[in-house]
C-alpha positions in Angstrom: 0.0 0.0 0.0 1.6 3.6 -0.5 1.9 6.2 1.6 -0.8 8.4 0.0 -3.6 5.3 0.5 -2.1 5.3 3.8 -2.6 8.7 4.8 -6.1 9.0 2.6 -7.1 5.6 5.2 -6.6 7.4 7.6 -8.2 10.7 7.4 -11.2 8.9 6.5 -11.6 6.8 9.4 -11.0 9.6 11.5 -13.2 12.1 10.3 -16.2 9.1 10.2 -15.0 8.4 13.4 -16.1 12.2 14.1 -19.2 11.9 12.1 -20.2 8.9 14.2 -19.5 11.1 17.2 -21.5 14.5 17.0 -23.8 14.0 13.9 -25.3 10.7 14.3 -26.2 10.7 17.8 -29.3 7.8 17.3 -29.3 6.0 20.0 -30.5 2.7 17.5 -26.7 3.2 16.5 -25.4 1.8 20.2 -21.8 2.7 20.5 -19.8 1.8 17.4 -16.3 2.6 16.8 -14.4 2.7 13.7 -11.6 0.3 13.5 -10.4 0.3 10.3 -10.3 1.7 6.7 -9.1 -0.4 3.5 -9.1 2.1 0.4 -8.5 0.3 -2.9 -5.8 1.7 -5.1 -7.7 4.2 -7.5 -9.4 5.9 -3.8 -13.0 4.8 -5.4 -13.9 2.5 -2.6 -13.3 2.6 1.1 -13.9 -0.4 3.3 -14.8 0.9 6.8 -14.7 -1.7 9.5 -17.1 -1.0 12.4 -17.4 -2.9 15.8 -20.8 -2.2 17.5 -20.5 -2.6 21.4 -23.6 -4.1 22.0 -24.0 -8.0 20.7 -27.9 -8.0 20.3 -27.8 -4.3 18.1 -25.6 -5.3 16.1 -27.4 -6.1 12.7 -30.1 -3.4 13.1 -27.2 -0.9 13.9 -25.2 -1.9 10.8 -28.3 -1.9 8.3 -29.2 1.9 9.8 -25.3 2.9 8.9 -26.1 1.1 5.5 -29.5 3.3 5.3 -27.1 6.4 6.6 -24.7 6.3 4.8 -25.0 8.5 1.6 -25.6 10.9 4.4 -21.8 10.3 5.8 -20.8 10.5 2.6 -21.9 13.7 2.3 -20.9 14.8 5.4 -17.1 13.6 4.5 -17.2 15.4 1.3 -17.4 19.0 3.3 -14.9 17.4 5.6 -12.1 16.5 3.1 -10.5 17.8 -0.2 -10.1 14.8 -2.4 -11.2 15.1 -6.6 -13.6 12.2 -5.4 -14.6 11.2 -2.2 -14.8 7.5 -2.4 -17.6 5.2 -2.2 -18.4 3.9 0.9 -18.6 0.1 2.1 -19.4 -0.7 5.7 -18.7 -4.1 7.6 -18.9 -5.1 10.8 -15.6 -6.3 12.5 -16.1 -9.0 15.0 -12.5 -9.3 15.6 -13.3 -8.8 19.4 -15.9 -11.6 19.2 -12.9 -13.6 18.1 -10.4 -12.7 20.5 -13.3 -13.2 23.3 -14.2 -17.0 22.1 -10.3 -17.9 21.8 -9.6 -16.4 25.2 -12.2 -18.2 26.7 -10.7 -21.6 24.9 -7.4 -20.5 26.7 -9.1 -20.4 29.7 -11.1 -23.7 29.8 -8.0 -25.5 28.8 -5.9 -24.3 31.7 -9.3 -25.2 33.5 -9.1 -28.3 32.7 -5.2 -28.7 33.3 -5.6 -27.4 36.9 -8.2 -30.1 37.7 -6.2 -32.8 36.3 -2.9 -31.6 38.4 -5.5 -31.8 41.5 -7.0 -35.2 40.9 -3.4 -36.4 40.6 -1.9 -34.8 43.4 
């Protein structure tokens, strides 16, 4: 990736980050957080990753920011100076649901190693 996709990621996901924060204050939204930004090479597209706090919002929330989101793009036209602001694509990252289900793995292994050294000892 070069540096100018880079820095282009990166102003994006901040200023929807922004947008998030003080225009679209519905509470149907929960807390969401941006976590990432893939622009493809010709900055036509951006992939914006989104994790959405609460587990039981989660697809509502992310079909509203689907229904919102000519709305953000309009926003981030008036935020940034680009010949074209790029098309936007939201997902939702459930990275932290992974990390959550292989900690707890972790866990109930060493669970199950502890009661083992017991029973033996």
């Amino acid at each position: 990736m070069t540096h100018r996709i880079e820095k282009v990621a990166r102003l994006i996901k901040e200023e929807i980050s922004l947008i998030f924060l003080h225009k679209l204050q519905d509470p149907t939204f929960g807390f969401i957080t941006v976590t990432g930004v893939k622009v493809s090479p010709d900055l036509k597209v951006a992939r914006i990753y989104i994790s959405i706090f609460q587990k039981e919002k989660r697809d509502s929330a992310l079909e509203k920011v689907k229904e919102t989101t000519s709305l953000i793009r309009s926003e981030l036209a008036h935020r940034i100076s680009l010949r074209f602001v790029p098309e936007l694509n939201f997902y939702l990252d459930d990275t932290a649901d992974y990390v959550e289900k292989i900690d707890g793995l972790i866990k109930k292994i060493h669970e199950d190693d502890n009661k083992k050294d017991n029973q033996l000892s």
